[in-house]
C-alpha positions as CSV (number, residue, x, y, z in Angstrom):
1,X,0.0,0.0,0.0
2,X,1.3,3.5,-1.1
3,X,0.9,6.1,1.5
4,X,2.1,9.4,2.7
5,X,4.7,9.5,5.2
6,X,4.4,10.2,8.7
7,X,7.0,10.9,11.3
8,X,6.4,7.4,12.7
9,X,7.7,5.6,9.7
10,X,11.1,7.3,10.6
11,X,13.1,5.0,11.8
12,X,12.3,2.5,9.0
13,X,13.4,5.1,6.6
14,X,16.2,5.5,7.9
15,X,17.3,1.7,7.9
16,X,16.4,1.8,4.2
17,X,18.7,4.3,3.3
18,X,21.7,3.0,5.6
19,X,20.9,-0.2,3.4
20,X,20.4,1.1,0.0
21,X,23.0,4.5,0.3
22,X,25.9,3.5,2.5
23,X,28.2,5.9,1.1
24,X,25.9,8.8,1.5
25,X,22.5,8.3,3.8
26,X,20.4,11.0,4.8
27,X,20.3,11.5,8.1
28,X,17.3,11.8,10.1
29,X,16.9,15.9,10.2
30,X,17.4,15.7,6.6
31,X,14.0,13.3,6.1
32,X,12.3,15.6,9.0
33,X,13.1,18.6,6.7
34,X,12.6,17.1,3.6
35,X,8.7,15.9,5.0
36,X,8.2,19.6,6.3
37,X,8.9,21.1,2.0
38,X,7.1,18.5,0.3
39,X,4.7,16.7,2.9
40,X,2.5,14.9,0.0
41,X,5.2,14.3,-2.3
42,X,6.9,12.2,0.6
43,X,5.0,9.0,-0.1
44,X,6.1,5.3,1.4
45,X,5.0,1.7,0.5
46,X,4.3,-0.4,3.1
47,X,3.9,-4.2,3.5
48,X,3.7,-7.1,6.0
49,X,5.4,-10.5,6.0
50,X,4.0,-13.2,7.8
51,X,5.0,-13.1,11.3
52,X,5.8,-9.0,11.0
53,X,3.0,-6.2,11.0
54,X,3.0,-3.4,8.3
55,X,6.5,-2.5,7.7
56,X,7.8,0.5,5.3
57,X,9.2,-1.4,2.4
58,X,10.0,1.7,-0.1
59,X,9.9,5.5,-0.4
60,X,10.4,7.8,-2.7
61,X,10.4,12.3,-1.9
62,X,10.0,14.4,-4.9
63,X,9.5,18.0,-5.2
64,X,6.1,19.3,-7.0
65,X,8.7,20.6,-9.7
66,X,9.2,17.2,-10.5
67,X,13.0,16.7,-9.0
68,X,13.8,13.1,-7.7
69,X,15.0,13.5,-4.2
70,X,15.5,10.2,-3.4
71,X,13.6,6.5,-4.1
72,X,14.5,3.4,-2.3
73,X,13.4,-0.1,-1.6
74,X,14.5,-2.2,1.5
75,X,17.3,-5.0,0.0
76,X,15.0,-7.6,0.9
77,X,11.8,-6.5,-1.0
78,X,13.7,-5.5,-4.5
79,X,12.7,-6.7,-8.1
80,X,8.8,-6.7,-6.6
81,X,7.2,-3.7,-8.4
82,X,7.8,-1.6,-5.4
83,X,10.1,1.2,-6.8
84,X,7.9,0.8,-9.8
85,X,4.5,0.8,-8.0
86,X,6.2,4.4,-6.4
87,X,7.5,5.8,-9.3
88,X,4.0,5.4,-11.2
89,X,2.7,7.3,-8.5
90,X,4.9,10.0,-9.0
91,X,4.1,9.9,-12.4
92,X,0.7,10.2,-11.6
93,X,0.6,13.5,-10.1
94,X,-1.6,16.2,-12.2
95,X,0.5,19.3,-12.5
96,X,4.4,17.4,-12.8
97,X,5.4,18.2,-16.2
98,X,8.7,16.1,-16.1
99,X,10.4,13.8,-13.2
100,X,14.0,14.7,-12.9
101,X,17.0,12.9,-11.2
102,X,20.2,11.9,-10.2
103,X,22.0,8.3,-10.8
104,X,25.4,7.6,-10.2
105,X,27.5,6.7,-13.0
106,X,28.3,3.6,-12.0
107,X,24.7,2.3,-10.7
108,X,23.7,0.5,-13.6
109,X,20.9,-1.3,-12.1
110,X,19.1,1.9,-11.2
111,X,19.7,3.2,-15.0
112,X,18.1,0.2,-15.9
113,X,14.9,0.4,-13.4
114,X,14.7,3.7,-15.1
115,X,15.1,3.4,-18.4
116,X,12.5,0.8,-17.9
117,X,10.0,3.1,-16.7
118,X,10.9,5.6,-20.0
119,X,13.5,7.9,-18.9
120,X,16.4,8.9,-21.1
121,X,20.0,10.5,-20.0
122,X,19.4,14.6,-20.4
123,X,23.1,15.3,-19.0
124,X,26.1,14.4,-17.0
125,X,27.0,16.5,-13.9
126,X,30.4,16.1,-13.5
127,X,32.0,14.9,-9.8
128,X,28.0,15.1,-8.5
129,X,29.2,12.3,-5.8
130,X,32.5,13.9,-5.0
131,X,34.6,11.2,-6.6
132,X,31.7,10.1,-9.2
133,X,29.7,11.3,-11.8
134,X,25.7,11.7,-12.0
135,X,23.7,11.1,-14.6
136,X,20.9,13.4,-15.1
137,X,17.8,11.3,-16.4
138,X,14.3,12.5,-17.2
139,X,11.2,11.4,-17.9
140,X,8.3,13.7,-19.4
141,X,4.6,12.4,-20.4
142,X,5.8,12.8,-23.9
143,X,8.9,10.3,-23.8
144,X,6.0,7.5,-23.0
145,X,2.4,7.0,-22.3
146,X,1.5,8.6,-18.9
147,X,0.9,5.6,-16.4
């Protein structure tokens, strides 16, 4: 279930982003912030396993210009739909004229997941991760059909 975040679903944020960003995780008064500028473009996916209640599986944060802050998925819950199932719902939203991000250089898996989902390489940003470039991607209702 896609949902919008609260500030209870903290702390499994965070172990999401230790677990899917270890060389550079928010921190926790980065996600309180980031909730305060775009509190319903802060959406998380939730789940249960059998012998676990609802747990927070995914998330992604984007701004209502249509800028990519961040989109994860626990290690445990990849290849599901779940990054998929979020990003559609960013997609989704009325007034977003493009989505915009980030992807490092060297995470071909993620160009992959969003190439799949009809973005194309815009740009390059140069040392964007200090050592590492970033790939600027984009995706705009005219690249594909709007999901």
């Amino acid at each position: 279930m896609i949902r919008p975040f609260s500030l209870s679903d903290l702390n499994g944020i965070l172990k999401i982003e230790r677990e899917s960003f270890p060389k550079s995780p928010y921190d926790r008064t980065t996600f309180i912030h980031l909730h305060s500028l775009y509190p319903g473009n802060f959406l998380v996916y939730t789940g249960a396993s059998r012998d676990q209640e609802d747990q927070i599986w995914g998330y992604i944060i984007f701004s209502p210009e249509g800028h990519i802050i961040s989109l994860a998925v626990i290690p445990g819950q990849r290849r599901k739909g779940i990054g998929q199932e979020l990003l559609r719902k960013a997609m989704e939203t009325p007034q977003l004229k493009r989505l915009q991000a980030e992807v490092r250089r060297s995470n071909l898996g993620a160009q992959a997941f969003y190439a799949s989902m009809g973005f194309r390489i815009i740009g390059v940003v140069p040392n964007y991760y200090g050592n590492e470039d970033a790939l600027i991607i984009q995706w705009t209702p005219s690249n594909s059909k709007r999901v």
